[in-house]
C-alpha positions as CSV (number, residue, x, y, z in Angstrom):
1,X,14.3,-8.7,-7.8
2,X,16.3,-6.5,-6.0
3,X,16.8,-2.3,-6.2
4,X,20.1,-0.4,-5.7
5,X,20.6,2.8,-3.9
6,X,23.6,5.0,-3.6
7,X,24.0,6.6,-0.2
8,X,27.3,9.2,0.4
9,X,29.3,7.0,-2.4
10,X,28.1,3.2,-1.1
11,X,26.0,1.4,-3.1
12,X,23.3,-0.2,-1.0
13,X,20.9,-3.2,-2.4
14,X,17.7,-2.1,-2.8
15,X,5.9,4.8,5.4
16,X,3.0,10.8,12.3
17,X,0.0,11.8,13.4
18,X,-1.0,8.5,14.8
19,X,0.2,9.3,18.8
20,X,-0.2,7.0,21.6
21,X,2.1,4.1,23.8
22,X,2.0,0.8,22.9
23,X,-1.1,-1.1,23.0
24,X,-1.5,-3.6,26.4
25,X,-3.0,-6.1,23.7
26,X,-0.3,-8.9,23.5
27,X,0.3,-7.9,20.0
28,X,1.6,-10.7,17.9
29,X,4.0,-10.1,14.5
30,X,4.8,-11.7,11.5
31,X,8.6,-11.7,11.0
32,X,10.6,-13.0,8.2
33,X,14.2,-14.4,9.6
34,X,17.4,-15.9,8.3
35,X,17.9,-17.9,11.7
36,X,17.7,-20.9,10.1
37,X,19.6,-20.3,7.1
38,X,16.8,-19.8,4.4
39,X,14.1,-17.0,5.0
40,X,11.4,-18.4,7.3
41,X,8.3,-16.6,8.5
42,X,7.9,-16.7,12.0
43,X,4.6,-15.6,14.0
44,X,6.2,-13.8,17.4
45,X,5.5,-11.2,20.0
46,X,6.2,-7.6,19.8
47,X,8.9,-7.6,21.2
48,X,10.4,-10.7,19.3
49,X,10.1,-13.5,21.9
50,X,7.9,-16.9,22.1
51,X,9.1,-17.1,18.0
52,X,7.4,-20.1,15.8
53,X,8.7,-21.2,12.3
54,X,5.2,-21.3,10.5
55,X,6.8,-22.1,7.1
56,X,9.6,-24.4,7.9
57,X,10.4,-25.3,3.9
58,X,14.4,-24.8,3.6
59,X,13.3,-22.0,0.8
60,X,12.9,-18.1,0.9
61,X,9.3,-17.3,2.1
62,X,8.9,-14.0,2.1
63,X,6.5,-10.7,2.4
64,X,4.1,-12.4,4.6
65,X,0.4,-10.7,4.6
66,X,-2.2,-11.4,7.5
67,X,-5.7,-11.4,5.7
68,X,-8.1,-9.0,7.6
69,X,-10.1,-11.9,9.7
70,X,-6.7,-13.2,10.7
71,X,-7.4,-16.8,9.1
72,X,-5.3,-16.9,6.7
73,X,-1.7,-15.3,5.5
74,X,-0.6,-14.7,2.0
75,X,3.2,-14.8,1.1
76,X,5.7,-14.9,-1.5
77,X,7.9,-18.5,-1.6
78,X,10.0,-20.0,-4.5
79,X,9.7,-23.6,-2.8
80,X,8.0,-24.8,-6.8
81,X,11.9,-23.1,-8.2
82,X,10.3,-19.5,-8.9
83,X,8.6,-16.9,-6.8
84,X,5.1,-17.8,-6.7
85,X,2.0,-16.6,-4.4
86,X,0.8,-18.8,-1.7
87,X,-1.6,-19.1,1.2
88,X,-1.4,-20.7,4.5
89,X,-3.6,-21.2,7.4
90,X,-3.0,-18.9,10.4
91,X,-1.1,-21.9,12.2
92,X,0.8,-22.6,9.0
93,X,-0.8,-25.2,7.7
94,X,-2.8,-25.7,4.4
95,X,0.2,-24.5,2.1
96,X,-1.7,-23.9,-1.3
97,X,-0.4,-22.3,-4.2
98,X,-2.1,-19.0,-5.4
99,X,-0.2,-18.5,-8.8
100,X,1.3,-20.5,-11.0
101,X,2.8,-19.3,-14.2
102,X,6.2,-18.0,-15.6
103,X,6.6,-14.5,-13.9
104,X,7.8,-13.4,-10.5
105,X,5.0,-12.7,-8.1
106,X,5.8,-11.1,-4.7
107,X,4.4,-8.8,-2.0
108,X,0.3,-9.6,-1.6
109,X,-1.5,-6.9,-0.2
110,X,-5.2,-8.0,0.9
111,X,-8.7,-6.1,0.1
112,X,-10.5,-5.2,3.4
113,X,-13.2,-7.5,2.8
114,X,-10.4,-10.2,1.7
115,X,-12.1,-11.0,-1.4
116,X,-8.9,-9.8,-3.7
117,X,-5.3,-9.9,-3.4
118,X,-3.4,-7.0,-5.1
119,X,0.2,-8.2,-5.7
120,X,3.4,-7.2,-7.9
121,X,4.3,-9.8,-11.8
122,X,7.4,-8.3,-12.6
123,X,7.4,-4.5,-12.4
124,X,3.5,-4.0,-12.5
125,X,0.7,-3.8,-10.0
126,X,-1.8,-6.7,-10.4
127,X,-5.2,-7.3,-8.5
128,X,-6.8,-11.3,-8.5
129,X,-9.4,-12.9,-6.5
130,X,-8.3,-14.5,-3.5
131,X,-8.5,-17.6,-4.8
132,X,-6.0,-16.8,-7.4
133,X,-8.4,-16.3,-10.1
134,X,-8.7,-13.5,-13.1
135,X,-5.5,-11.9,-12.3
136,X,-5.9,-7.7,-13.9
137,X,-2.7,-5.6,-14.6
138,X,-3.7,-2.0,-12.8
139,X,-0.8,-0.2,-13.3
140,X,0.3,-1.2,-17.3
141,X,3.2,0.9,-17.5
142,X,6.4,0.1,-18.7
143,X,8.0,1.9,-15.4
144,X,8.4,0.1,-12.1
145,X,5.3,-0.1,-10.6
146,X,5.2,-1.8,-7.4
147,X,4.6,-2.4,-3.6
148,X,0.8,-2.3,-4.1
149,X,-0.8,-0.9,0.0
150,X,-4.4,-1.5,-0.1
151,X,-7.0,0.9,2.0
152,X,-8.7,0.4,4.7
153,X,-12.0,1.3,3.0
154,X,-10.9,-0.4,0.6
155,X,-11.4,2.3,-2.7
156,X,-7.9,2.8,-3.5
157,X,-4.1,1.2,-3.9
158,X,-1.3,2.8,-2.9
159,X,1.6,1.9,-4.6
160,X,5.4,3.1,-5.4
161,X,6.8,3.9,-9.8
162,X,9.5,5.7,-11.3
163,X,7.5,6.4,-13.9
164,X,7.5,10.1,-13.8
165,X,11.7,9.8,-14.9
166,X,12.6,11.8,-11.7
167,X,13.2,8.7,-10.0
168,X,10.6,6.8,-6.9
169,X,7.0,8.5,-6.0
170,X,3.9,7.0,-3.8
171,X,1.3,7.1,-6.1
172,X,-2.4,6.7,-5.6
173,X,-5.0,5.0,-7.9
174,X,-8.7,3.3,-7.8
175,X,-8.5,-0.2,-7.4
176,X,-9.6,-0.2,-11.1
177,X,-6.2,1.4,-11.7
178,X,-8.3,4.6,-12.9
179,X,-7.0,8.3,-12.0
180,X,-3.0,7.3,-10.5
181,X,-2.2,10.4,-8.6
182,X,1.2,10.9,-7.6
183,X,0.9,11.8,-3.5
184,X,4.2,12.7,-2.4
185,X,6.5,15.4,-4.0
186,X,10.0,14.0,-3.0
187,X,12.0,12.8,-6.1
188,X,13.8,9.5,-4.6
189,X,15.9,7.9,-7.0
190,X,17.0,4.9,-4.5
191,X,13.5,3.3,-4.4
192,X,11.9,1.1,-1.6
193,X,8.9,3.4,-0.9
194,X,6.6,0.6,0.6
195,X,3.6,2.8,1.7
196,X,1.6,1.7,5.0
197,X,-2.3,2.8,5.3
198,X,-2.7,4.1,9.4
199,X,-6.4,1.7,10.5
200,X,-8.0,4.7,10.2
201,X,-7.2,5.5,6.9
202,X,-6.0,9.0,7.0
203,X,-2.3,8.6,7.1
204,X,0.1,6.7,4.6
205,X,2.9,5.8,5.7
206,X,6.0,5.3,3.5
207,X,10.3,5.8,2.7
208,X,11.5,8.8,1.3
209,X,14.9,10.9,1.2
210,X,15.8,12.4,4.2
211,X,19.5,13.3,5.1
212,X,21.4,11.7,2.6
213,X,19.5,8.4,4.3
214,X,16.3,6.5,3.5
215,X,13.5,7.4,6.2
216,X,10.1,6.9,7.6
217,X,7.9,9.5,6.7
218,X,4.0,10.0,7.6
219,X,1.8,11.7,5.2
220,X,-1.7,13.0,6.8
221,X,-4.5,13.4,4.0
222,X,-6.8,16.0,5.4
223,X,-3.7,18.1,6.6
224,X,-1.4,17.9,4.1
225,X,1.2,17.7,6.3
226,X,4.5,15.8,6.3
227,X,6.0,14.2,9.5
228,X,9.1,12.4,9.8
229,X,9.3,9.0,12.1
230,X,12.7,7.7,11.8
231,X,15.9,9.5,12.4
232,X,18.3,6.3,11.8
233,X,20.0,7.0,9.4
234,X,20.9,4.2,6.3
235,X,18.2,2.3,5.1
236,X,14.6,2.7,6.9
237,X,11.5,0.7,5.2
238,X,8.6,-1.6,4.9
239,X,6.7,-0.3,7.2
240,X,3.8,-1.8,9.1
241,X,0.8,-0.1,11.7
242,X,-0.5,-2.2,14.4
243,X,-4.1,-2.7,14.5
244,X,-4.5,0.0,16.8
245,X,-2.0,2.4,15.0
246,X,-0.2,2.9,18.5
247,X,2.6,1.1,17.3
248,X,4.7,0.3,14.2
249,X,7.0,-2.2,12.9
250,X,9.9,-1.3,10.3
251,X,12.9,-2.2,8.9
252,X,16.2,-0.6,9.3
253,X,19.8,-1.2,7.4
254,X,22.8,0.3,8.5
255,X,25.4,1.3,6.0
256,X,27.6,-1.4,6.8
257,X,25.0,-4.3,6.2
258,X,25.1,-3.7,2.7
259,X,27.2,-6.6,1.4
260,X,25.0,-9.1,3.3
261,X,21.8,-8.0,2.4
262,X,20.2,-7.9,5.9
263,X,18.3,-6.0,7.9
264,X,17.1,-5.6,12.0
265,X,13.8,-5.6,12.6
266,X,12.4,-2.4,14.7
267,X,9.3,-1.3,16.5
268,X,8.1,2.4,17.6
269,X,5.3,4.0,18.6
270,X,2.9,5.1,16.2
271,X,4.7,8.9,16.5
272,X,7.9,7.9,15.8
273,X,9.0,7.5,19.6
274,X,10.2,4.8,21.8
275,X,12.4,3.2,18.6
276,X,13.8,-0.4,19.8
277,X,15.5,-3.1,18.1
278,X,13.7,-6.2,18.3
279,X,15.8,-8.4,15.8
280,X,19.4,-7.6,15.1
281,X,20.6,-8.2,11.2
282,X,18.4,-11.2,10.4
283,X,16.2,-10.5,8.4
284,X,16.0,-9.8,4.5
285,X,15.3,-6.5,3.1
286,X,14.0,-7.3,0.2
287,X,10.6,-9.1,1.3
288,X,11.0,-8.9,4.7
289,X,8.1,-6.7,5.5
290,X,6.3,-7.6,9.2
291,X,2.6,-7.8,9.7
292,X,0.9,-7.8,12.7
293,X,-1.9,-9.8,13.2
294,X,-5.5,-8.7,13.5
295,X,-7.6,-7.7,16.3
């Protein structure tokens, strides 16, 4: 399910106060890559060598989600012929199925405690039990509602709606779905807003207008501040923290990807700096969202 955006008159398919250089940890990524002709999630380093195809199904596998002990990753895939919900072992192995019924479910987002999975059926927010039990529409609005961000302390759910009619917000609810709160002020009609919780909790990160172009922005809490991380140009998204919040993975889309649908994959520092390319126009925007793997 794809959104549309219109940048200078070209219709393109269609988040900082965390400072430091990146982490001497070996951090490892979740990727999602058209190398092999479908959409494949592969577990690789930071800087996109040493790659393994975890999925290997010939389908689309997408929007892959490490679970907070690092045992287990959810993900979208339409290998049963729609997009479904599915878990897999950290090494790829225990495919099960998580939902199973008529609608589309994509883009898992884990509880801290990894007891819930808050995920997007259709154009609402939904919350389940990680074993795919008594799924709960939170959002229930007849808007788009979707890209669900769970907190670190787990007591809210970030997500992105146009429900307000001035197009795309970040909004901010309980995980009951009580008290939405819209949280940025921007009126973005193009969509893709994906917020990103900083570790710590006190920075969402998330895509907003900026420059006739689609950027990174970081929003502090306490603050109230604004501060913007990408300076690209075209289509910046889908953000992703490292554990540490020292680094950050993203995707970016230049103008003239827009007929083939793809994106490179990019990592900075947690401040915006040090931007660098790690893979070039492989990998889908629409689910493509990296993850890094836990501490």
């Amino acid at each position: 399910m794809g959104r549309f955006i219109l940048l200078p008159g070209i219709l393109v398919c269609c988040a900082a106060a965390l400072f430091g250089q990146p982490a001497a940890e070996a951090p490892k990524l979740l990727c999602v890559s058209n190398r092999a002709g479908n959409a494949e999630i592969f577990l690789m380093n930071a800087d996109g060598t040493d790659a393994v195809n975890l999925t290997k199904s010939k389908t689309e596998n997408t929007f892959p989600a490490w679970s907070r002990d690092g045992k287990t990753i959810a993900f979208t895939s339409d290998r049963d012929g729609r997009l479904q919900i599915y878990l897999m072992d950290a090494d790829g192995g225990n495919v099960r199925r998580l939902t199973d019924n008529q609608s589309t479910d994509r883009a898992p987002s884990w509880s801290p405690d990894g007891k819930r999975i808050a995920f997007c059926r259709e154009q609402e927010v939904y919350v389940m039990n990680a074993d795919g039990s008594d799924p709960k529409n939170l959002t229930d609005n007849p808007s788009f509602n979707g890209d669900p961000a769970w907190s670190p302390d787990g007591k809210r759910i970030a997500f992105a709606s146009n429900r307000s009619g001035q197009g795309f917000h970040l909004y901010v609810m309980d995980v009951d779905g009580k008290a939405p709160q819209p949280f940025s002020e921007t009126n973005n009609p193009f969509g893709y807003v994906y917020p990103a919780w900083s570790p710590d909790g006190k920075i969402i990160g998330y895509t907003d207008v900026g420059n006739n172009a689609l950027e990174i922005f970081a929003r502090d809490f306490a603050a109230g501040t604004r501060t913007q991380l990408t300076k690209l140009g075209g289509l910046n998204t889908e953000l992703s923290w490292s554990p540490t919040g020292k680094q950050a993975a993203f995707l970016h889309m230049e103008i003239g990807d827009v007929t083939d649908k793809v994106s490179s994959l990019y990592v900075m520092n947690g401040d915006g700096s040090k931007t660098k390319e790690i893979l070039k126009r492989e990998v889908p925007l629409e689910g493509g969202r990296p993850s890094w793997r836990p501490k």
